[in-house]
C-alpha positions, 0 to 999 in steps of 0.5 A: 104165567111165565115171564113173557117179553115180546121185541119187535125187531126188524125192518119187518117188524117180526115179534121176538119173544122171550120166555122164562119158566116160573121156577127157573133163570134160564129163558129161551128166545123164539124168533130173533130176526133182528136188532140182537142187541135189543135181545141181549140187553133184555135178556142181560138186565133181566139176569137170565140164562139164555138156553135156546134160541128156536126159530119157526123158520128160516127166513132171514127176518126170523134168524137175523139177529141169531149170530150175535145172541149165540156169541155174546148169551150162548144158547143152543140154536134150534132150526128144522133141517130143511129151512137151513138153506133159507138163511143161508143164502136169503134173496137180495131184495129181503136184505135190503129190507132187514138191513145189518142182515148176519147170516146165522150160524149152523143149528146146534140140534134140528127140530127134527131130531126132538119133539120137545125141549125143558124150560125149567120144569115145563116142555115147549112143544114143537108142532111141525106146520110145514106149508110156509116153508118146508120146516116151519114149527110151531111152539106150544108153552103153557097156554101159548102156541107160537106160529111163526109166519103160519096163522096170524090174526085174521090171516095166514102165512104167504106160501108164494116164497121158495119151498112154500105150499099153500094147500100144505100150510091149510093142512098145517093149520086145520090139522096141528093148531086149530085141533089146539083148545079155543083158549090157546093165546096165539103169538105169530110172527108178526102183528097182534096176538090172538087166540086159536077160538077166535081163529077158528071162528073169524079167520077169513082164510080158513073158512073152508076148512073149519 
């Protein structure tokens, strides 16, 4: 199992993960929605090299803490397409939440444009799980998917947002996550982790489609 760190950052406690590879230094940051310092330092005193920075999606209190790890660590920026707009112009009431809200700069590469990226010798997989947002992604790294704001425990992703739709994030879940193996760890955006079986068997929101 490689290195594995999570942050709770933000005014909306989003869990930012930090992964490092078994036969390497070089880390990759998925989701640093706020608090960037935190993530540096972690990063900084672990005497890792950061080489990418994936956000599932581009909600603010998912992107937040980009601009400053991109600055101080490098790190090439990973966003879909799509989702660039929702950090570019997030609504006011979300940044009176997250509070020292630093709008990100431009991706580096698109999730779109690959289906993978290296962490030393092994692939982090992007799933395409549109349904919260337009481009939401997942992320598949040796026995953990990383689901953003699509599958939490017991529950799912809020599709009432701009550019969410529920019947397409339900699609996401049954046809590109619960298809995964039962023992697949699951890290959501938020709250506590889970795993794809247990999903699959006592998530009240997915009952009709299992």
């Amino acid at each position: 199992m490689p290195l594995f760190e999570t942050l709770i950052v933000g005014g909306l406690q989003t869990n930012c993960y930090i992964l490092k590879a078994d036969d390497s230094d070089e880390c990759v940051v998925i989701d640093p929605g706020g608090e960037p310092q935190r993530v540096i330092d972690a990063v900084s005193s672990a005497g890792l090299e950061l080489t990418r920075i994936l956000c599932t999606h581009g909600h603010p209190d998912h992107t937040g803490g980009v601009s400053l790890l991109h600055d101080e660590l490098g790190g090439s920026f990973y966003l879909a397409s799509s989702d660039i707009k929702y950090s570019a112009q997030p609504p006011g009431w979300l940044l009176a939440a997250l509070g020292g809200y630093q709008q990100p700069p431009q991706p580096d590469a698109s999730l779109n444009s690959a289906a993978s990226v290296q962490l030393g010798s092994e692939k982090i997989v992007f799933i395409r799980t549109p349904g919260h947002t337009p481009g939401s992604t997942c992320f598949l790294f040796e026995g953990m998917v990383f689901t953003g704001d699509t599958l939490f425990k017991d529950s799912i992703g809020r599709y009432d947002l701009p550019g969410g739709d529920g019947k397409q994030e339900l699609e996401s879940i049954r046809d590109r996550l619960l298809v995964l193996p039962d023992e697949i760890l699951v890290y959501p955006g938020h709250g506590p982790s889970s795993t794809i079986g247990d999903e699959r068997r006592s998530n009240p929101f997915l009952t009709e489609i299992v």
